[in-house]
C-alpha positions in Angstrom: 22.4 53.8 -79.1 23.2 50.8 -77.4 21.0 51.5 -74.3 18.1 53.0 -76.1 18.5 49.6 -78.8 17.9 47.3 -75.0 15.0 49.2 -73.9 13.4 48.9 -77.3 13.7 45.4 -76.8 12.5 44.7 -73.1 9.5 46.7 -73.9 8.6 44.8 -77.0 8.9 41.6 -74.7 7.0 43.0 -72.3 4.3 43.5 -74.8 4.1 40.7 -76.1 3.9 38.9 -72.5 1.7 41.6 -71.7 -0.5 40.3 -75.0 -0.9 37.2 -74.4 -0.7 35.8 -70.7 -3.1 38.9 -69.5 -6.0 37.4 -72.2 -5.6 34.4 -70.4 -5.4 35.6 -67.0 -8.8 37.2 -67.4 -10.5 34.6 -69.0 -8.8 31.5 -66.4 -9.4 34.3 -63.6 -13.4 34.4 -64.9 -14.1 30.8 -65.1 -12.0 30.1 -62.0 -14.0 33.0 -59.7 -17.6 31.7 -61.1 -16.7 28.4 -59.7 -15.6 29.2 -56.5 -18.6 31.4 -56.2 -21.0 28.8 -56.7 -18.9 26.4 -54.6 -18.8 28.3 -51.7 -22.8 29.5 -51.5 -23.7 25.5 -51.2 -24.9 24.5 -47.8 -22.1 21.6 -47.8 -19.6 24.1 -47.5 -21.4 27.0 -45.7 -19.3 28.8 -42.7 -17.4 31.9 -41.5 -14.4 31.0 -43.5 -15.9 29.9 -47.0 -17.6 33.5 -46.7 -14.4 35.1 -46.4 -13.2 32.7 -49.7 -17.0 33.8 -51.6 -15.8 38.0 -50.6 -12.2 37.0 -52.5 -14.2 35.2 -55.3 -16.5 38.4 -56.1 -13.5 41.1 -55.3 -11.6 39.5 -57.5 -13.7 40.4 -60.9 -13.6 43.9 -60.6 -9.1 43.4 -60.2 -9.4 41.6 -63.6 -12.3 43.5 -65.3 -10.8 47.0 -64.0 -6.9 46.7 -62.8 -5.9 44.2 -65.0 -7.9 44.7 -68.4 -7.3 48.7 -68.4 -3.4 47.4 -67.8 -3.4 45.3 -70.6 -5.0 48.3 -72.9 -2.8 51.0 -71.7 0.4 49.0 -71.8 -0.2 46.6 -75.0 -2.5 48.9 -77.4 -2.0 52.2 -76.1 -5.6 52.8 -74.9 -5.0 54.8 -72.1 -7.9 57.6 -71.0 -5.6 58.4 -67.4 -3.2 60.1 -70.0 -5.8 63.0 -70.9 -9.3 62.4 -68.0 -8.2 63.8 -65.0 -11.0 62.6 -63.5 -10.3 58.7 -64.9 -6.9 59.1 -63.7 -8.0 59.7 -60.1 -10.8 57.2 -59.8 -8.8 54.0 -61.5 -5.4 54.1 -59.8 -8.5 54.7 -56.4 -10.6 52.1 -57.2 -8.1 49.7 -58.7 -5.6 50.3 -55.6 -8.5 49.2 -52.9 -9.8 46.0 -54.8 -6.1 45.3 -55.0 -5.5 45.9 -51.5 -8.6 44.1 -50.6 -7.6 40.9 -51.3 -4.5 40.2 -48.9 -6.5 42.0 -46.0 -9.5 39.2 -46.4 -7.1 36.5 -46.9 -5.7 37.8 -43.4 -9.0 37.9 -42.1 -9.6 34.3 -43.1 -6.6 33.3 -41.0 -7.5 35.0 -38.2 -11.0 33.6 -39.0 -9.3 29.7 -39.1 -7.2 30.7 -36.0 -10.5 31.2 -33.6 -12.1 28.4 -34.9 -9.0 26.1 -34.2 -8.7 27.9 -31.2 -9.1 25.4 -27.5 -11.1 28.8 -25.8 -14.9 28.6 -26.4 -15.0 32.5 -26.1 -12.1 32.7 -28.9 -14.6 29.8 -31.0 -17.2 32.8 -30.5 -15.4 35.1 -33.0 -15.7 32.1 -36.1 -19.1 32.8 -36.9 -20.7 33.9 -40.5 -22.9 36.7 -38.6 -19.3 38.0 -37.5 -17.9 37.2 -40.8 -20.2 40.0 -42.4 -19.6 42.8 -40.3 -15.9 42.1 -40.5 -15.9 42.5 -44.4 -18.1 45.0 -44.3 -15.8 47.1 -42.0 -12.7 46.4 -44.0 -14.4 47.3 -47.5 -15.0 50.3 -45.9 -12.3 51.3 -44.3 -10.0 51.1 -47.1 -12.3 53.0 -49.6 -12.3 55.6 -46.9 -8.5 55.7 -46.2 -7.7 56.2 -49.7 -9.7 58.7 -50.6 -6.2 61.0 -50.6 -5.8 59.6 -53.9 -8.5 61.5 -55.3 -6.9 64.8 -54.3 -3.0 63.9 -55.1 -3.0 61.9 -57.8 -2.7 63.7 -61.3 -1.8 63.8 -65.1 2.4 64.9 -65.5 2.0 67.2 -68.2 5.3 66.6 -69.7 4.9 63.0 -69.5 1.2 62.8 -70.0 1.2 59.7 -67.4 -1.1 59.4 -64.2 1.0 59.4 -61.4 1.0 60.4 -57.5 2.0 64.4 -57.3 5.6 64.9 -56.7 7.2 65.6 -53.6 6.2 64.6 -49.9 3.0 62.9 -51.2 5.0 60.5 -53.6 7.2 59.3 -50.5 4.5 59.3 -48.4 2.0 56.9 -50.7 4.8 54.2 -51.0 6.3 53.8 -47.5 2.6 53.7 -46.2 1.4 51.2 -49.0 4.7 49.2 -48.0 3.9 49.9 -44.2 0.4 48.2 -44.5 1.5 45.7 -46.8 4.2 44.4 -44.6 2.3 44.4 -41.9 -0.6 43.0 -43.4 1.7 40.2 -44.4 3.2 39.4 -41.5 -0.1 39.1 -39.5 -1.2 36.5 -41.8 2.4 34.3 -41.8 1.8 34.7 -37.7 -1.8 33.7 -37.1 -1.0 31.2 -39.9 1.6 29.4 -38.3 -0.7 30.1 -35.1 -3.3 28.0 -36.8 -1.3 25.3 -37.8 0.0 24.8 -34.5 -3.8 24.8 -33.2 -4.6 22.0 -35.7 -1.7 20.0 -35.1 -2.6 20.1 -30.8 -6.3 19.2 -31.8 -6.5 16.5 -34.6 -9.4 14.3 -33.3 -11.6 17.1 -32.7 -11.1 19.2 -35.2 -14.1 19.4 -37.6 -12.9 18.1 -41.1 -14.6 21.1 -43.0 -12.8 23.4 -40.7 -9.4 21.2 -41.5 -9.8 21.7 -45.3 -10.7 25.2 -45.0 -7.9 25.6 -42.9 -5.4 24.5 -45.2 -7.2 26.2 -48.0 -6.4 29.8 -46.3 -2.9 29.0 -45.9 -2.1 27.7 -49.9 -4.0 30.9 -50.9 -2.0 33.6 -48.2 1.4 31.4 -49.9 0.0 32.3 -52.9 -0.3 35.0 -52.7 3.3 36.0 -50.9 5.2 33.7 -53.6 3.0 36.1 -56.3 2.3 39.2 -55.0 5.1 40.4 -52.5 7.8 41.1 -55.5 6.0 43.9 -57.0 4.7 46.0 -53.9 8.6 45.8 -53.0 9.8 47.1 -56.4 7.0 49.9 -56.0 8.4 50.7 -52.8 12.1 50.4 -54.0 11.1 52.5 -57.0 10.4 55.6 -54.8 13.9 55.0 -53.3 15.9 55.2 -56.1 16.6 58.5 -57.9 17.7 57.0 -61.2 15.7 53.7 -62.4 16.7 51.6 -65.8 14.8 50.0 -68.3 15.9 47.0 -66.7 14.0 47.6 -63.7 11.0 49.1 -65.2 11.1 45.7 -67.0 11.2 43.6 -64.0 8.7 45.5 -62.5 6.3 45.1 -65.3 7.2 41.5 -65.6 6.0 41.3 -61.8 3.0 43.0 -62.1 1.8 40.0 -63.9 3.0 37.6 -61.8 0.9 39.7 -59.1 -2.1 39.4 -62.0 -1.7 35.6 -62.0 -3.0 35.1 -58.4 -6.3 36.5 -59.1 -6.4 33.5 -61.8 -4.9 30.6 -59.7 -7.1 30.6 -56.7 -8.9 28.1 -58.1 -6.8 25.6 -58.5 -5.1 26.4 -54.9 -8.9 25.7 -53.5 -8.9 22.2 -56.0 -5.7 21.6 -54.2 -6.0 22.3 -50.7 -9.5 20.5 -50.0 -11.7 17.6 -51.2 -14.5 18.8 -50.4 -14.2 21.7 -52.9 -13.2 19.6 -55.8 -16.6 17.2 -54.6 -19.0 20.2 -55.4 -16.7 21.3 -57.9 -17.2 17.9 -60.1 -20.7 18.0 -59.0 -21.2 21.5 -60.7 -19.2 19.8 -63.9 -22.0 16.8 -63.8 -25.3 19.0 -63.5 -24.3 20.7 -66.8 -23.4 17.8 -68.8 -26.4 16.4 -67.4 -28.3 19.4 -68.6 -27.3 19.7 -71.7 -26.1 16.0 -73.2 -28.0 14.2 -70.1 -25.2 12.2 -69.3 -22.4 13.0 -66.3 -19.0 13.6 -68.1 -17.3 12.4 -64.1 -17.4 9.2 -62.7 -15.8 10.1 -58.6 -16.6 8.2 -55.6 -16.7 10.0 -52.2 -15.6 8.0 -49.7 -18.0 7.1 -46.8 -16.8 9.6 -44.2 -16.6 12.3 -46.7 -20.5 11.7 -47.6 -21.5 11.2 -44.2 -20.2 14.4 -43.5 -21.9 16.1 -46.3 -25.2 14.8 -45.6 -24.5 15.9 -42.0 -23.3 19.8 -43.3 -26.9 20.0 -45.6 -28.9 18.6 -42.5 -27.6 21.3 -40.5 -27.9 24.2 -42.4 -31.5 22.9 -43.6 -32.4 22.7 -39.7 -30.8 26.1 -39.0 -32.8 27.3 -41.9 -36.3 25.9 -41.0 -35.4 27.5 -37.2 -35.1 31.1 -38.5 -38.4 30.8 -40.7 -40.0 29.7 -37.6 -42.5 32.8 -35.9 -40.8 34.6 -32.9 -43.4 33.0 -30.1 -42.9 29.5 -31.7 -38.7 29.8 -31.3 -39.6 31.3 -27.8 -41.5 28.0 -26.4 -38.6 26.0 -27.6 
């Protein structure tokens, strides 16, 4: 009586956490994501690594809009279709597992992306380009909708417990140790060519480009991020597979981490806001235009030092020249 009196209560707390801090993860997570997207398509800001930061911006709707809000509705108002659509039941724990699993394999690509950039070798330098960039999202979106498309076939309503879960047996263990597997791995890539890119930046200060520096640091508050938020709950999914006999105390703290893992699809932006200047310069710049536009005053007085706007002027000039080159006709390019 005791035990069942306990779980009652956990659940209801989770409910009520579930309640309120998802509402606000979803509309922060919003907000936050528009931002960065429009940050990180100016020409101030333009390279390989801010492309990797605009694929993380856009991925990250569908994790709230999809993972996190048919969460909320299953677990806080019992809307739930996985319980009787087979078909729903397949295709959200698919899609919602590869947008999830998207995220901490671009944040690893933007390491390894911030590692060649800092790198000394010219032909490493090669690899830190946006034309690269591209192809290399492309190829991961791709892979991991086509490596999980297993969970089509094996995943499946339990009929006694009318719950959408992987089919028993083999397939179970097999899911979690490779989600662990990949996750691990995935993890410690981006802690080595992290530490590999500090290292790079500390050898080079003078002349290493100060976009490149802020972007740098940028990559490596959002990969702590994400460990600090995210690594909990793919190892109680993994220790959850172990175990033959679970409590309501650890369905609880696995619940209360899934939240936590919610939160760092919220908090990016204010890891970019902290990690580079340059980011919160077009951020209050974005903040001005619309106070400008609709009460025709600027709402943020901010002064950029001189280096800083130097620098910007020299980023727009850039990409405006590289611009005007690529309009230019083939045999015009050619006599140049």
């Amino acid at each position: 009586m005791m035990m069942n009196q306990s779980s009652t209560r956990l659940n209801d707390i989770y409910i009520k956490l579930n309640n309120t801090i998802e509402p606000m993860i979803i509309l922060l997570g919003t907000i936050g994501n528009l931002i960065s997207i429009y940050v990180f398509s100016r020409p101030a800001v333009r390279s390989s690594c801010s492309t990797y930061f605009f694929a993380l911006s856009v991925n990250n709707f569908p994790v709230l809009y999809f993972g996190v809000l048919t969460r909320m509705l299953a677990d806080g108002f019992s809307i739930d279709p996985t319980r009787y659509s087979a078909f729903f039941c397949k295709f959200r724990n698919y899609f919602s597992y590869v947008v999830y699993q998207l995220t901490p394999w671009l944040t690893l690509l933007a390491t390894i992306d911030r590692w060649c950039a800092s790198s000394t070798n010219p032909n490493v330098r090669k690899f830190s380009t946006i034309y690269v960039s591209y192809r290399v999202i492309f190829a991961a979106t791709l892979i991991l909708a086509l490596s999980n498309l297993h969970m089509f076939i094996f995943f499946e309503i339990h009929v006694k417990y009318s719950i959408c879960i992987p089919k028993a047996g083999i397939y179970t263990k097999f899911f979690s140790t490779s989600a662990w597997i990949m996750g691990l791995l995935c993890l410690s890539l981006t802690i080595l060519f992290g530490l590999l890119t500090m290292s790079n930046i500390r050898q080079q200060r003078c002349r290493y480009r100060q976009l490149d520096r802020q972007l740098s640091f940028m990559v490596l508050f959002y990969a702590l991020l994400y460990i600090i938020l995210g690594i909990p709950f793919s190892f109680l999914t993994f220790l959850s597979t172990m175990l033959t006999r679970k409590g309501h105390v650890f369905h609880f703290i696995t619940n209360l981490s899934r939240i936590t893992l919610n939160m760092s699809y919220c908090l990016t932006f204010n890891m970019y806001g902290l990690g580079a200047r340059l980011y919160r310069y077009e951020f209050f710049n974005v903040i001005n235009k619309i106070s400008y536009y609709t009460l025709g005053i600027n709402v943020i007085t901010f002064q950029v030092p001189h280096t800083q706007s130097r620098f910007i002027q020299v980023r727009r000039m850039e990409n405006r020249k590289s611009t005007e080159l690529a309009l230019l006709p083939i045999s015009t390019t050619a006599r140049k």
